[in-house]
N, C-alpha and C positions, 0 to 999 in steps of 0.2 A: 504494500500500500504506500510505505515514503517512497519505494522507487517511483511510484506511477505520478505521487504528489510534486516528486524533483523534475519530471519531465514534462508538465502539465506547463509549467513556463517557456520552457522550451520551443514547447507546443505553441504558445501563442504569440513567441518572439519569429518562429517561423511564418506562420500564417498573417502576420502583422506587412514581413518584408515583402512576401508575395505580389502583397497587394500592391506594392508600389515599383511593382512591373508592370512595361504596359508593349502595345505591339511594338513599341522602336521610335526612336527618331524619327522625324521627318527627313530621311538622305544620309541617316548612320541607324539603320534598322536593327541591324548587333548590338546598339546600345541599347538595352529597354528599360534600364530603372529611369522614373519619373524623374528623382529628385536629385540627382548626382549625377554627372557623366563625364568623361575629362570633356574639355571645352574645344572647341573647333583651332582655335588659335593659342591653344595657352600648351600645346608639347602634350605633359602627362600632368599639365595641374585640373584639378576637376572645377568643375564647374556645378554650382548649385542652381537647380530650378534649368537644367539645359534645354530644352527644348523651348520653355522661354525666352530663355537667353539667346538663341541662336534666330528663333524670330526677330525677336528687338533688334538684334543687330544687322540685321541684313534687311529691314526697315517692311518687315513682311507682318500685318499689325494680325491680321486674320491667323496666320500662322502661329502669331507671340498668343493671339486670346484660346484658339483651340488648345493649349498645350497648357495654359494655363487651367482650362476646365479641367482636364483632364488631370491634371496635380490637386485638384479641389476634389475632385469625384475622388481621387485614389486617398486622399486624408479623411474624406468622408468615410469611405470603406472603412479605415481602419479605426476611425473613432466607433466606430460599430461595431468591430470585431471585438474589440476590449471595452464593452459596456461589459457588466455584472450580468 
């Protein structure tokens, strides 16, 4: 029973990251976490909120709002997943 208690965190530290995959980038489809991704021009440094980011910067506003729903919808999921 504590093994199953120790892994039950586990459990919803997994199911939490999940969520915050999503099909891919717009034009780096291999990237699929929402909130992290190295950035287009930064080498290996990441970049937060990238799909965001890489709308905004290449002045694509439709692009910057899609990507941003979709980082709303994937924190919603997860505020859901760890209700009580």
């Amino acid at each position: 029973a504590a093994a199953d208690a120790a892994r039950l965190p586990d459990a919803r530290v997994l199911a939490v990251e999940r969520r915050f995959l999503g099909a891919g980038l717009p034009g780096r489809v291999f990237f699929k976490h929402i909130f992290q991704a190295p950035g287009l021009y930064l080498g290996y440094g990441a970049n937060t909120f990238p799909g965001v980011a890489d709308g905004l910067f290449a002045k694509d506003m439709q692009r910057a709002q899609q990507q941003l729903d979709a980082a709303a919808d994937a924190a919603n999921a997860v505020a859901a997943a760890l209700r009580p």
